[in-house]
KOLKOL-632720 format. One record per residue (C-alpha): x, y, z. Coordinates in steps of 0.02 Angstrom, whole numbers. Each point is the difference from the previous one (the first is absolute). Layout:
{{X Y Z}}
...
***
This chain:
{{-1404 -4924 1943}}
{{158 93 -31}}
{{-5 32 -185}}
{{199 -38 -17}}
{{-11 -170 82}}
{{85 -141 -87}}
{{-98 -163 -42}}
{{65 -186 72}}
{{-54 -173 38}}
{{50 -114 110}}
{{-9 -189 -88}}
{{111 -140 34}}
{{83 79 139}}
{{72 132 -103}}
{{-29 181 -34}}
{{-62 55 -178}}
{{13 164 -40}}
{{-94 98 -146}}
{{138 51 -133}}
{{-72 145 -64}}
{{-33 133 130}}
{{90 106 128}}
{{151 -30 123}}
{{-108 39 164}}
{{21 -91 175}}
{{-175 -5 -7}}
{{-116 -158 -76}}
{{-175 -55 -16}}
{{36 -187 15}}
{{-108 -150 -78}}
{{6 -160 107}}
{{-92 -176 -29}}
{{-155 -51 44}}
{{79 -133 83}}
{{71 140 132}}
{{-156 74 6}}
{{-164 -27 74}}
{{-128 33 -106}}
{{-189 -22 13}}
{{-159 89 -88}}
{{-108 87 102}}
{{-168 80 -21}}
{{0 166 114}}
{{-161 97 63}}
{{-12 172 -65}}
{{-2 60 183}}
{{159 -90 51}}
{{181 43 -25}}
{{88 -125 -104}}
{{166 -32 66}}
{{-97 -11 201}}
{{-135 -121 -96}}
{{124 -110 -55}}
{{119 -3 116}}
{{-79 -154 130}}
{{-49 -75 -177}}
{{190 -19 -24}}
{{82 -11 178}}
{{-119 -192 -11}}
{{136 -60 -137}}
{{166 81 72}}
{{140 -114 1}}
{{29 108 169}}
{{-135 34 85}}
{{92 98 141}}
{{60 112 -132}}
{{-114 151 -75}}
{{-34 21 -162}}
{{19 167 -109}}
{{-124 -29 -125}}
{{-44 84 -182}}
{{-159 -3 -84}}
{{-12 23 -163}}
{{-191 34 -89}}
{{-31 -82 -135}}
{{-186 31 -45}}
{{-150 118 106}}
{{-169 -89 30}}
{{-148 25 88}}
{{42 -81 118}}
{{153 69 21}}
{{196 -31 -40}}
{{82 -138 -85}}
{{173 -7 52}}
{{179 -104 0}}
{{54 -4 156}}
{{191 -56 48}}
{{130 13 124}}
{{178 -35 17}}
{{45 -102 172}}
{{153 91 55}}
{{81 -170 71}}
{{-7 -77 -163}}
{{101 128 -73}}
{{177 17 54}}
{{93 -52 -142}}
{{-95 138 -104}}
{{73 149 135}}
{{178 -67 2}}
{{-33 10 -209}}
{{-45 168 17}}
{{124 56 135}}
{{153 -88 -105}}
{{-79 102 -169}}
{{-23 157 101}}
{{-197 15 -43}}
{{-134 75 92}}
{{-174 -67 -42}}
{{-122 129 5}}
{{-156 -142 -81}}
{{-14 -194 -19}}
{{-101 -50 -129}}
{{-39 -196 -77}}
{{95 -44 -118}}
{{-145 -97 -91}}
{{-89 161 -26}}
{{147 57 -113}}
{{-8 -185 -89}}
{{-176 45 -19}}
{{-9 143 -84}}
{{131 -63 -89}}
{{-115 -130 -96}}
{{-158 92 8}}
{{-7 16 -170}}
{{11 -198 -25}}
{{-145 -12 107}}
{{-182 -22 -81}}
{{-116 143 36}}
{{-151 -101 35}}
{{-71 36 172}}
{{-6 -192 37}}
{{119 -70 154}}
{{188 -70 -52}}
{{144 -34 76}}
{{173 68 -36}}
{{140 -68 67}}
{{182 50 12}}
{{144 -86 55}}
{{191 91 71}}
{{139 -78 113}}
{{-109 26 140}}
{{-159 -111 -36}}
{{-154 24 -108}}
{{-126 141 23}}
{{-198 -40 -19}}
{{-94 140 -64}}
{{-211 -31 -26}}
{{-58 138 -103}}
{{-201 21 -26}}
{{28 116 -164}}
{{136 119 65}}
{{-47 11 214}}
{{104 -141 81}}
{{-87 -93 109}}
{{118 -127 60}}
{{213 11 32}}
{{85 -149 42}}
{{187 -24 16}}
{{70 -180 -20}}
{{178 -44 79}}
{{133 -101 -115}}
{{-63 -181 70}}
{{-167 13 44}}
{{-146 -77 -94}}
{{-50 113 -129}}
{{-128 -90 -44}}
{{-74 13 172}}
{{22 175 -12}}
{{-104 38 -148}}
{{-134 -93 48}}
{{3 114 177}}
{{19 156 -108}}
{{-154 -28 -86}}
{{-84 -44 164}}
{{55 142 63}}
{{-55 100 -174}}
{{-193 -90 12}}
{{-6 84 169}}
{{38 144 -40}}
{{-63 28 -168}}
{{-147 -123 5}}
{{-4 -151 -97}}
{{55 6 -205}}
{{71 -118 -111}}
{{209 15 -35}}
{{25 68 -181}}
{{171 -36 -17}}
{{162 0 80}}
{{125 102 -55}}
{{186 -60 42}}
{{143 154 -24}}
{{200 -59 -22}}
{{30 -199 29}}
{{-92 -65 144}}
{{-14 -163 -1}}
{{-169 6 18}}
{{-166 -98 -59}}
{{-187 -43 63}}
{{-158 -54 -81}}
{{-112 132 74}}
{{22 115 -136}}
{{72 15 -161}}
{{203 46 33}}
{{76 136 -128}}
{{195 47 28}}
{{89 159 -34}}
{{139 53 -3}}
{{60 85 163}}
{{56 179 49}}
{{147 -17 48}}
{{68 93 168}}
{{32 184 -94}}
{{-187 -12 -86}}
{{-58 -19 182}}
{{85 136 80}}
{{-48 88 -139}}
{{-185 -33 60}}
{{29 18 185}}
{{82 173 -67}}
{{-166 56 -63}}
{{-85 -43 148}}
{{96 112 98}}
{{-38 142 -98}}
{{-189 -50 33}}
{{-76 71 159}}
{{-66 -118 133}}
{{96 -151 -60}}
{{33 -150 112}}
{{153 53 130}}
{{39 -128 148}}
{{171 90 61}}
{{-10 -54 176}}
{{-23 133 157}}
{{192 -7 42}}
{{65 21 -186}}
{{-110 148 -20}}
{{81 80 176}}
{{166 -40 -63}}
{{-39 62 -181}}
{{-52 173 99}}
{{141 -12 115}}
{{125 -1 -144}}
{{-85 131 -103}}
{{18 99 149}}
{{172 -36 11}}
{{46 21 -167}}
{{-108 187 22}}
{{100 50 141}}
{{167 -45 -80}}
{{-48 111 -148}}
{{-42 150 102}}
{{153 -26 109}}
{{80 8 -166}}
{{-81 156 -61}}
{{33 77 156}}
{{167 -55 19}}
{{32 68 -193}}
{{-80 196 68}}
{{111 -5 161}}
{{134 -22 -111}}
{{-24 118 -117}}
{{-56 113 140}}
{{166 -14 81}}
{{87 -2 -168}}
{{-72 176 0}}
{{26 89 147}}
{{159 -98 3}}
{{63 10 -190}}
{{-50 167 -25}}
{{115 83 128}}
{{133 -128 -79}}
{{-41 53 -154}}
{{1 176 21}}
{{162 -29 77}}
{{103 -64 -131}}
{{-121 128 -126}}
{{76 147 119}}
{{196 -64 -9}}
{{-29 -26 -173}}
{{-40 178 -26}}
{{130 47 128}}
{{118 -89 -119}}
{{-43 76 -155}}
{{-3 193 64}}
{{181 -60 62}}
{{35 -33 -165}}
{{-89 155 -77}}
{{92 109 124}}
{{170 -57 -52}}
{{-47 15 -182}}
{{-79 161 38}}
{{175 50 69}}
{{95 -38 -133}}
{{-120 73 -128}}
{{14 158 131}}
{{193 -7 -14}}
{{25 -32 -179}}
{{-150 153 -30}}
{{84 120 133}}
{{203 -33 -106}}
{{-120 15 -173}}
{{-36 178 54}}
{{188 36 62}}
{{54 -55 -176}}
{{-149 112 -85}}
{{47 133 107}}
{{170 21 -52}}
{{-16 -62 -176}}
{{-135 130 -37}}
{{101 139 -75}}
{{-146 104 -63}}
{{0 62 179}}
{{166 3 52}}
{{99 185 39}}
{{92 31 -180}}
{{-168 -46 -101}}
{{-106 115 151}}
{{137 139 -37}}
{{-12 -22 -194}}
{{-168 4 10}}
{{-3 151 117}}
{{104 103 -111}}
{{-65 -25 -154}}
{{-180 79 79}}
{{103 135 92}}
{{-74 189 -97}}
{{133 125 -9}}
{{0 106 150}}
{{2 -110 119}}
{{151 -34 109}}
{{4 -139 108}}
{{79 7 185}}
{{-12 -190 62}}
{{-39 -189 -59}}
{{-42 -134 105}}
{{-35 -161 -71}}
{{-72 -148 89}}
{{18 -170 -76}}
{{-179 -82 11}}
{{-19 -110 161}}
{{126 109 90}}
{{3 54 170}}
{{-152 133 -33}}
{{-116 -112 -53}}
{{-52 -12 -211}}
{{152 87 -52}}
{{16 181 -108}}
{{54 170 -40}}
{{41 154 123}}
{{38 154 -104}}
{{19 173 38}}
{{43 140 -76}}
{{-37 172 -96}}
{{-92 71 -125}}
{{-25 171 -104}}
{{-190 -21 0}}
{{-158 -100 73}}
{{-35 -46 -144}}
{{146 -99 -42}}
{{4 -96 172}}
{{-175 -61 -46}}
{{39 -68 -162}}
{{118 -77 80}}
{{-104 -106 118}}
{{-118 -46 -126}}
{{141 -68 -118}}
{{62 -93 150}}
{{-163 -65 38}}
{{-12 -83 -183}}
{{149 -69 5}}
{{-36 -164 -59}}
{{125 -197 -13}}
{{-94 -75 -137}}
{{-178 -3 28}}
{{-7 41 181}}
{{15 164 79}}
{{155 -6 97}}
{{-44 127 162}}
{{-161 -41 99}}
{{12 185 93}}
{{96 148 -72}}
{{-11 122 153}}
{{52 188 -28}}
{{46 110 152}}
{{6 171 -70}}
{{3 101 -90}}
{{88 126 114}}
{{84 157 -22}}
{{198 47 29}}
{{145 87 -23}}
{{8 95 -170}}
{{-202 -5 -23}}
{{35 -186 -51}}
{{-143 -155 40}}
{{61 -141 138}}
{{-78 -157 6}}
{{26 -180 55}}
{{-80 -141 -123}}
{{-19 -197 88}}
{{-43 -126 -100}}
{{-34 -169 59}}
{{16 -154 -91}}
{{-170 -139 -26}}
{{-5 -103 144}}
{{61 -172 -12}}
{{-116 -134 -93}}
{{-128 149 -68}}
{{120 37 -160}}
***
């Protein structure tokens, strides 16, 4: 049984479904035993019980050209063998329970009796003494005989609305002496309001299930194994035929949910990386327009800084020269080279005279120290010299070359 399965019963024409449980297509459903065919069999231990008892109840068919699908159900292990409830549902008689099902959108995957469920719904009501009684039960459908020798059935009778009950009971308890041998009726116990009463026995009444305490009971039985199941031969193809169905379309789904994220991948990504590529197309557009006009505004910083820096412009060079010059030197050129210029970093060309070596050298070193503030305003000081001249005097030429740009 499928553990999900929904529990219903079919009374009075109408579909009765178990409130408390799951929303599944799928039901164990209770019927009758007026729909039913029911008989109790005694089955050799050598013999399978459903092909035992399947002549026994193809004899009472209400259509004997139609085969029977029939559940067996053991209710006590003897010596001799099995002690069984045999029953059947004849598919002809049961029409208006498929167009039920079909207009509910059910799928029964087990049919059960109904008066099982009534019965274990009164159990506790009914004596524990191992003599024989009777219960009976009564729904829109008919009345349902049970014999019970203790707590084995050995007779189960449905009576139709309209036929003789009377009649019926005693043919129950024939049918009970057969089975069970001969023993005197305890009592009869009548569940719910049946109108019901006899002189075999003494008659007690209780109070009856109900429809929800019996589904409540068949609901138990289904979580029993080998419990009574009479879903005919053609249901139980269907039942497979839709699970199948309902299989495949769940795959097909699953599959059809990986193709599409298999397309969505080698089809998205390229997409994706698309519109990721022109994105970052866009933004180094962007950068590279900012980056000009950082460029521009940087490049016109520098033109401003070069000729607002008057720390290295010609009067403050030529101050600065002069005031380092030693007596006894006489200078024959300047050249001075704004920084950035045509030459490059910019500087100082001097040449001239001197009276000594000595004097040109202390010369270069206090043009090498010169200093604007805290930097050190010549990165080369380059002397050419000294050389000798007219007059026993010292030529020389003296270069000195600004820091480059950015390293001051």
């Amino acid at each position: 049984m499928v553990r999900e399965s929904r529990i219903a019963a079919f009374v009075g024409g109408e579909l009765h479904l178990l409130q408390a449980g799951t929303n599944s297509r799928e039901v164990v459903l209770a019927l009758p035993l007026s729909r039913l065919i029911v008989k109790m069999v005694k089955v050799p231990h050598d013999a399978d019980p459903s092909g035992f008892c399947a002549p026994l109840l193809q004899e009472i068919n209400p259509f004997p050209d139609e085969p029977l699908s029939v559940g067996c159900e053991v209710v006590r292990e003897t010596e001799n063998g099995s002690v069984v409830i045999a029953a059947a549902l004849p598919e002809g008689s049961a029409d208006d329970i498929g167009e039920a099902l079909d207009k509910a959108r059910l799928n029964v995957v087990r049919i059960d009796a109904l008066a099982f469920g009534e019965l274990r719904g009164i159990w506790d009501s009914l004596s524990a003494s191992s003599g024989r009684k009777m219960v009976v039960t009564g729904s829109e459908d008919g009345v349902s005989l049970i014999v019970l020798d203790g707590d084995q059935p050995v007779s189960v009778r449905a009576v139709a609305n309209g036929c003789g009950l009377k009649r019926e009971v005693m043919l129950s308890l024939l049918e009970a002496e057969d089975f069970g041998g001969a023993k005197e009726l305890e009592e009869i116990v009548v569940s719910g309001d049946v109108d019901f009463d006899s002189p075999l026995a003494p008659v007690r009444r209780i109070p009856g299930v109900g429809i929800e305490r019996a589904l409540e009971g068949i609901k138990e039985r289904s979580q029993e194994p080998m419990t009574l199941d009479v879903l005919p031969a053609s249901w139980r193809e269907f039942l497979e035929e839709t699970r199948f169905k309902s299989k495949m379309v769940r795959y097909l789904a699953v599959a059809g949910t990986l193709w599409a994220l298999v397309m969505g991948v080698l089809f998205g990504v390229p997409v994706a990386y698309g519109f990721m590529t022109d994105y970052q197309k866009e933004l180094s557009r962007r950068h590279r327009k900012q980056y000009s006009q950082v460029s521009a505004m940087r490049e016109k910083v520098k033109l401003v800084k070069k000729y607002s820096d008057h720390d290295r412009g010609a009067l403050e060079m030529m101050k600065a020269l002069s005031d380092r010059l030693p007596q006894g030197i006489e200078l024959n050129s300047w050249n001075f080279e704004r920084a950035g210029g045509e030459d490059g970093d910019g500087g100082l060309r001097i040449s001239g005279e001197a009276d000594s070596a000595d004097l040109i050298y202390d010369f270069k070193d206090a043009m090498s120290e010169l200093k604007a503030g805290e930097d050190v305003v010549f990165a080369t000081v380059n002397l050419h010299g000294p050389t000798a001249g007219r007059g026993g005097r010292q030529r020389f030429d003296l270069e000195c070359r600004y820091l480059a740009e950015g390293a001051q």
